[in-house]
Steps between C-alpha positions, in 0.01 A plus 500: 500500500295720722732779690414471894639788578254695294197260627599527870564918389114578515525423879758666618366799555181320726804311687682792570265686639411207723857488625497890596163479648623217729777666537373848621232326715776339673707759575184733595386180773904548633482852548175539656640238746794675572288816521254362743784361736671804481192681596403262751844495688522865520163548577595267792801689570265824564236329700721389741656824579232753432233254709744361751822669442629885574433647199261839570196702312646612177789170469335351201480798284929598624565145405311555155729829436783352588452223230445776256819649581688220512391365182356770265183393258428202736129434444250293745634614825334792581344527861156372359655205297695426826142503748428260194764265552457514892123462449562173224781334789272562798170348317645181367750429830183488709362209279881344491570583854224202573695237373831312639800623402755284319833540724657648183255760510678661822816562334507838273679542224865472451696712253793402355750663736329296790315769643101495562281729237276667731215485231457104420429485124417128485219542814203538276613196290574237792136618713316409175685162424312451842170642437466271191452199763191722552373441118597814373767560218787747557552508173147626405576760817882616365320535113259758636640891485575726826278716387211232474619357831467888704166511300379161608559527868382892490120348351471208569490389856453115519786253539317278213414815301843582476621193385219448242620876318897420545390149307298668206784798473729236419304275296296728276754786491271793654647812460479776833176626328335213413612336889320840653139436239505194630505594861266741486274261366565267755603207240587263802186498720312463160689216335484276865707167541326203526484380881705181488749299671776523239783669716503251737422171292697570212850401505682758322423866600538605083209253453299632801505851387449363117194342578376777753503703191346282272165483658219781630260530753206492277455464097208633264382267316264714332483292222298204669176552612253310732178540471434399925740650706433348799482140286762243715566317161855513508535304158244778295794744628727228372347464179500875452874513534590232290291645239754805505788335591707783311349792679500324779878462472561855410361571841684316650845638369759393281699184502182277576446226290184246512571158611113446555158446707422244710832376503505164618725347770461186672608413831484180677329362198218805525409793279591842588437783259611855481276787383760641287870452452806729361849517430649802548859568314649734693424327827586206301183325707198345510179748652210305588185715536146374701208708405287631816169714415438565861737656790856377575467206782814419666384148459591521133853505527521138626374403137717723340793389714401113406534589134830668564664193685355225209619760184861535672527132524338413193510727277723770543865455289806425701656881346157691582403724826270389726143497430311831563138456588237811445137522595291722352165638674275735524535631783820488755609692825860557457562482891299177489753376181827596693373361831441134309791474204774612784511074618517333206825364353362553152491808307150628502290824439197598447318763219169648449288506200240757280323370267325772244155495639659493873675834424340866596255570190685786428803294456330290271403790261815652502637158351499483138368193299734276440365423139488858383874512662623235275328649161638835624853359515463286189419835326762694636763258399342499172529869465868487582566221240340722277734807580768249439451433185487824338 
């Protein structure tokens, strides 16, 4: 009889480790929220009486000695980690500030002895259970670092800026150094969101800021090429992308899988069809994508917004989001986009398109071919096959 214990043995180690990794993460995500509240409230604390209070020229760096003294090898409160704090509080209160306050939000907090803690340590948490209404995820917010916060606000200046490094600090793990390359290289003006609809049309603000992320402002498809580009044959460009459905997914992201082209639905006994239609996992919904190979029209949307209505009633499963519509152009203003998506009840954007030969030239030289890619990759993993072996 075969011993369990010793088959199940050769996991154990894996398991373990999965356990402790959990476990550290865990306890890393509770105190960095403690951290950040603690921060927050006392950076409160000395805004309100070094701004509006009596505190004079010099208070902040007493108050810093004074910690010192009172509790030797204290680390993180020295007058410049204290600015910090005041700096972090004053920054995110004007955003919160904006939005009603819950009548529990009045009250500070209440020790046990009954008396009121002049620095609230559950403020930060209860103004971002409100902010989420606003699509954004405290949790992403309290995952992020204090250090990574102060460097955030001190670079980058935009409300939406902000948000989109606090979001990628938290899901990708960026470390101080790698937060500050990719600042200085301006990561968030380069990788622009999609003009859409989705925060107001989508009804769960998780699923709003999941699909904000899931699509760009414009794709390369620098593996399709038209010979016309000023040709209005939408179903050449079609064609082209069916053709390379898989590169054409890759650009597109991950999670997107291919339901079809010309997807049929019929309404009041006529034919509709759909340039191209997805399923996306982790918005667990369908994406239905016209082709345009002039300019963005306003006009369009109506279409768009047709095919949304007819897949949510006849298509779409009873468990499944709503139905996310995309059109992709050539050209698009995104003032124009915003002004015309903001009315409609579905969720709707709008993305631009390069083909190869409607790139710069210099682009297209600097692009390798795709052929001599593959046999240079098929060689290199036969070169490290090799090495295994011997």
């Amino acid at each position: 009889m075969e011993d369990n214990s010793i088959s199940d043995f050769g996991n154990a180690t894996s398991i373990i480790k999965e356990a402790i990794i959990r476990s550290r993460y865990q306890a890393a995500k509770l105190v960095n929220k403690e951290l950040l509240s603690l921060y927050y409230g006392a950076g409160k604390y000395v805004s309100d009486n070094s701004r509006k209070g009596f505190w004079g020229q010099g208070a902040i760096k007493q108050l810093s000695d004074s910690l010192q003294n009172e509790l030797p090898g204290l680390r993180g409160f020295s007058e410049g980690s204290l600015r910090k704090m005041r700096l972090f509080y004053e920054e995110w209160n004007a955003v919160f500030v904006n939005r009603s306050l819950i009548t529990n939000d009045l009250n500070q907090l209440q020790i046990a002895t009954g008396e009121t803690l002049p620095i609230d340590l559950s403020l930060l948490s209860r103004q971002l259970d409100r902010f989420a209404i606003a699509g954004f995820s405290g949790d992403e917010f309290l995952r992020a670092g204090f250090t990574q916060h102060y460097t955030i606000i001190a670079q980058e200046k935009s409300f939406n800026g902000r948000l989109f490094y606090i979001a990628k600090c938290a899901a990708e793990f960026w470390s101080v150094e790698a937060l500050k390359s990719n600042l200085r290289g301006d990561l968030y003006s380069r990788s622009g969101a999609m003009p859409s609809n989705f925060l107001e049309t989508l009804p769960e603000p998780e699923q709003a800021r999941r699909a904000m992320r899931s699509f760009k402002d414009e794709y390369l498809l620098d593996y399709i090429n038209i010979e016309d580009v000023d040709d209005p044959d939408e179903k050449v460009f079609e064609r082209k992308i069916v053709a390379s459905i898989k590169k054409f997914i890759l650009s597109l992201g991950t999670k997107f899988c291919f339901i079809g082209n010309q997807h049929r639905i019929i309404v009041d006994e006529k034919e509709y069809f759909i340039d191209l239609l997805f399923f996306n996992r982790a918005l667990h919904c369908l994406v239905a994508i016209e082709l345009k190979r002039g300019e963005f029209k306003p006009a369009q949307l109506g279409q768009l917004f047709f095919y949304l209505s007819a897949l949510d009633e006849y298509v779409r499963q009873p468990d499944e989001a709503p139905s996310i519509g995309i059109i992709l152009c050539r050209e698009a203003s995104r003032n124009t986009v915003e002004f015309a998506v903001r009315d409609y009840t579905k969720p709707m954007g709008v993305a631009t398109y390069k083909t190869k030969n409607e790139m710069p030239q210099e682009w297209q030289e600097a692009l390798p071919d795709l052929e001599d890619m593959k046999k240079l990759l098929d060689t290199s993993a036969d070169e490290q096959e090799s090495d295994a072996d011997e």
